[in-house]
C-alpha positions as CSV (number, residue, x, y, z in Angstrom):
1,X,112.3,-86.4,-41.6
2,X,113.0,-83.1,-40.2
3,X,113.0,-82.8,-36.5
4,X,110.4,-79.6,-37.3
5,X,108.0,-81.4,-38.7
6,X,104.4,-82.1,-37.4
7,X,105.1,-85.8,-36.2
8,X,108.7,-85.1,-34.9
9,X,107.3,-81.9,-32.9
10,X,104.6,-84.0,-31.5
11,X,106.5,-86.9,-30.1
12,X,109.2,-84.6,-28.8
13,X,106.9,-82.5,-27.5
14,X,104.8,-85.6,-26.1
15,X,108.1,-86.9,-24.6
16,X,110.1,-83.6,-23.9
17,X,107.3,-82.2,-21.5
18,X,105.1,-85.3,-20.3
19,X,107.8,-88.0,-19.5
20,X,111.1,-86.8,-18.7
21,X,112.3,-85.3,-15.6
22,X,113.5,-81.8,-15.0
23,X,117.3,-83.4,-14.2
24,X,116.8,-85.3,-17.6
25,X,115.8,-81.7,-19.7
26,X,118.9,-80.4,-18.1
27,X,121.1,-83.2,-19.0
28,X,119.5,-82.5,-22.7
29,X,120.0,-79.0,-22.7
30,X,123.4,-79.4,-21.5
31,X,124.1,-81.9,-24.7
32,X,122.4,-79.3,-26.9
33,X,124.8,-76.7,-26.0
34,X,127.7,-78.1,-26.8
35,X,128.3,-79.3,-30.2
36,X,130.7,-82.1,-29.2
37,X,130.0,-85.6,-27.2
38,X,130.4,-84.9,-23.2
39,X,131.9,-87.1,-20.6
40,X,130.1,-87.7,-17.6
41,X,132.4,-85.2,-15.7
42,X,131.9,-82.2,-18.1
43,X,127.8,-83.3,-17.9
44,X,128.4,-83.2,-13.4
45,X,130.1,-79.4,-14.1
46,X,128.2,-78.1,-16.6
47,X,124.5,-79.5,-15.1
48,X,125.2,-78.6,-11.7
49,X,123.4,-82.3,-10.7
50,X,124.8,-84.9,-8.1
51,X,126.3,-87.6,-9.6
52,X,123.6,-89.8,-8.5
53,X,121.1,-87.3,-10.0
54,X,122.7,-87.1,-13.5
55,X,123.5,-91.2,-13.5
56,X,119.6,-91.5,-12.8
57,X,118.8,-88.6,-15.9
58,X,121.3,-90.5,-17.9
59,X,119.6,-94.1,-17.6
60,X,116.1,-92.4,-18.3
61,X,117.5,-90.5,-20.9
62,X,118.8,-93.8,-22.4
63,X,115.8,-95.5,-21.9
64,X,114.2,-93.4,-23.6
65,X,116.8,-93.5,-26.8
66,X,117.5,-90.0,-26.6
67,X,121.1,-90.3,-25.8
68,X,123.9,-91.9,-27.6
69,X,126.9,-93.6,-25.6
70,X,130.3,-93.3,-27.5
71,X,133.2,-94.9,-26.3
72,X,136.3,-93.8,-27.3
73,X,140.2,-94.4,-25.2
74,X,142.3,-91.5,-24.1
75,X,145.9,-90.9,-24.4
76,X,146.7,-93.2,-21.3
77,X,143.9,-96.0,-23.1
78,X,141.7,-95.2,-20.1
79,X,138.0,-96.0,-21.7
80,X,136.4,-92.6,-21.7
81,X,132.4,-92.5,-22.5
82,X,131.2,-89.7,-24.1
83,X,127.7,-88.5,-24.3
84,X,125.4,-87.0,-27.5
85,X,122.0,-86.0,-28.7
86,X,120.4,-88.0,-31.8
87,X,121.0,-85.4,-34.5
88,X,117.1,-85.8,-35.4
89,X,116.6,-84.0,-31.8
90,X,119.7,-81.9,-31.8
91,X,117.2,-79.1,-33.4
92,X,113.9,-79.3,-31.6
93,X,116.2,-79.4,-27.7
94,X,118.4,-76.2,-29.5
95,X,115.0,-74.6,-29.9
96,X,113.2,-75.8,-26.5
97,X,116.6,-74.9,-24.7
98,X,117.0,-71.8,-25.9
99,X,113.3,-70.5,-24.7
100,X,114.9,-70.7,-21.3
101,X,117.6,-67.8,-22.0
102,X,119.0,-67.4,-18.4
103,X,119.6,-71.3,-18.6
104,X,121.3,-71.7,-21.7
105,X,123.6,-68.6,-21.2
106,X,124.5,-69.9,-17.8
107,X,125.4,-73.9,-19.6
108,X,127.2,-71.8,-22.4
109,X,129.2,-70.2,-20.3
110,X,130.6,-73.2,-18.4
111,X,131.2,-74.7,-21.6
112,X,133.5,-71.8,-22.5
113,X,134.8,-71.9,-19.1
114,X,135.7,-75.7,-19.9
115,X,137.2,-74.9,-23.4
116,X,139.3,-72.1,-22.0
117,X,140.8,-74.4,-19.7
118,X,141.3,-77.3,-22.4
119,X,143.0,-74.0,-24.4
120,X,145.4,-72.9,-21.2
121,X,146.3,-76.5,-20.8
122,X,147.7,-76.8,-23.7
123,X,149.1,-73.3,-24.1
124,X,151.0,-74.3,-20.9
125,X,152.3,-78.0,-21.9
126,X,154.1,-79.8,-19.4
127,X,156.3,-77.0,-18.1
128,X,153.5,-76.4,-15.2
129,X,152.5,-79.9,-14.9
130,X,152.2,-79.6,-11.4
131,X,151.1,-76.2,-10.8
132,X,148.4,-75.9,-8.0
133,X,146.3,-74.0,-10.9
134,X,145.5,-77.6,-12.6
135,X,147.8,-80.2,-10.0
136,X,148.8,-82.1,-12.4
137,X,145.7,-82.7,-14.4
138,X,145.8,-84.4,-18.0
139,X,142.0,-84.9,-18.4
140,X,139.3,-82.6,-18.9
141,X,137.3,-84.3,-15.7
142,X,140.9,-83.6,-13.9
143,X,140.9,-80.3,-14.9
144,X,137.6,-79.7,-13.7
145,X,138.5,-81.3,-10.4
146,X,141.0,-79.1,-10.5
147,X,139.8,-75.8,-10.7
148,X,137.0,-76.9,-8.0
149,X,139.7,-77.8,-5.4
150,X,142.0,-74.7,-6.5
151,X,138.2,-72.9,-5.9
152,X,138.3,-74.9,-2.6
153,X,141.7,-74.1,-1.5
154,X,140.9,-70.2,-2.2
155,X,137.7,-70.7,0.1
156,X,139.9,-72.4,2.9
157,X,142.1,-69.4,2.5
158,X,139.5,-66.8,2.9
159,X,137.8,-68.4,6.0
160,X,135.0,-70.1,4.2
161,X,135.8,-73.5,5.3
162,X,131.9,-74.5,4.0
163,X,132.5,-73.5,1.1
164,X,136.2,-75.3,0.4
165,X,134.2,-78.5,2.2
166,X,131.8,-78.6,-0.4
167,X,134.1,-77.3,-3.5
168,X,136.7,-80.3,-2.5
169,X,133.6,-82.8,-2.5
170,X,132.5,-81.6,-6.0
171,X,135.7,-82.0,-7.3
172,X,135.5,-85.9,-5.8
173,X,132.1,-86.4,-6.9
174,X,133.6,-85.3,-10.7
175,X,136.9,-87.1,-10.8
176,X,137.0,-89.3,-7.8
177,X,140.0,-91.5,-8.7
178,X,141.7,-88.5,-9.3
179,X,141.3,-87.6,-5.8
């Protein structure tokens, strides 16, 4: 079955734009962009949602079997769940996603954001291991906490003390036992 065929289009469709929330297309969207499994962290960067927001997307979106949960351990056997699109869907939200152009540039850019710091990380090894640029980071949720509270403690610097209040509690809200 092809996910651009008549039956597939409609119950996507039916599904896509009567049932699911707007948090839930973005979660989607966000999955559609990236052509590996995300961790909840990536999914809180790259979406822009609350945790709360993209746990609630998340159940929906795996009530609705539209999301596939991998589990897989990292290198300190931490179980690390992953998130996915059926690849039946991974066509039809590609297509819907990419209608919204603004959107999808703005998720494909954090994503590149996200691989360039995978990419530095590992350019740098452990010589910088405790660098302020990723304070001793080892996963890519860490990282991303990372370059929210560096983002934070450039704020702080500049007198915005809103805005290094609110990029400190991002970088919680990603990684909070990184904290």
């Amino acid at each position: 079955v092809s996910s651009s065929g008549d039956i597939a289009r409609f119950c996507f469709d039916h599904i896509f734009e009567k049932l699911l929330s707007d948090d839930s297309k973005l979660v989607l969207c966000c999955l559609a962009a990236s052509d590996e499994a995300l961790t909840r962290g990536v999914l809180t960067h790259v979406s822009g949602l609350s945790t709360d927001n993209l746990d609630d997307a998340l159940k929906d979106l795996a009530l609705a079997s539209l999301v596939i949960q991998e589990h897989d351990t990292n290198s300190e056997n931490t179980i690390i769940t992953k998130y996915s699109v059926l690849p039946l869907t991974l066509g039809y939200l590609r297509a819907k996603s990419k209608q919204n152009t603004e959107l999808w540039q703005t998720i494909q850019r954090k994503l590149q954001l996200i691989g360039g710091l995978i990419e530095e990380a590992k350019r740098a090894g452990t010589r910088y291991r405790y660098a302020l640029q990723d304070l001793g980071a080892t996963t890519i949720e860490e990282r991303i906490a990372a370059s929210w509270a560096l983002t934070a403690y450039q704020s702080s610097q500049m007198g915005d003390y809103n805005g290094a209040i609110e990029g400190f509690k991002r970088a919680v809200e990603i990684t909070p036992e990184f904290s």
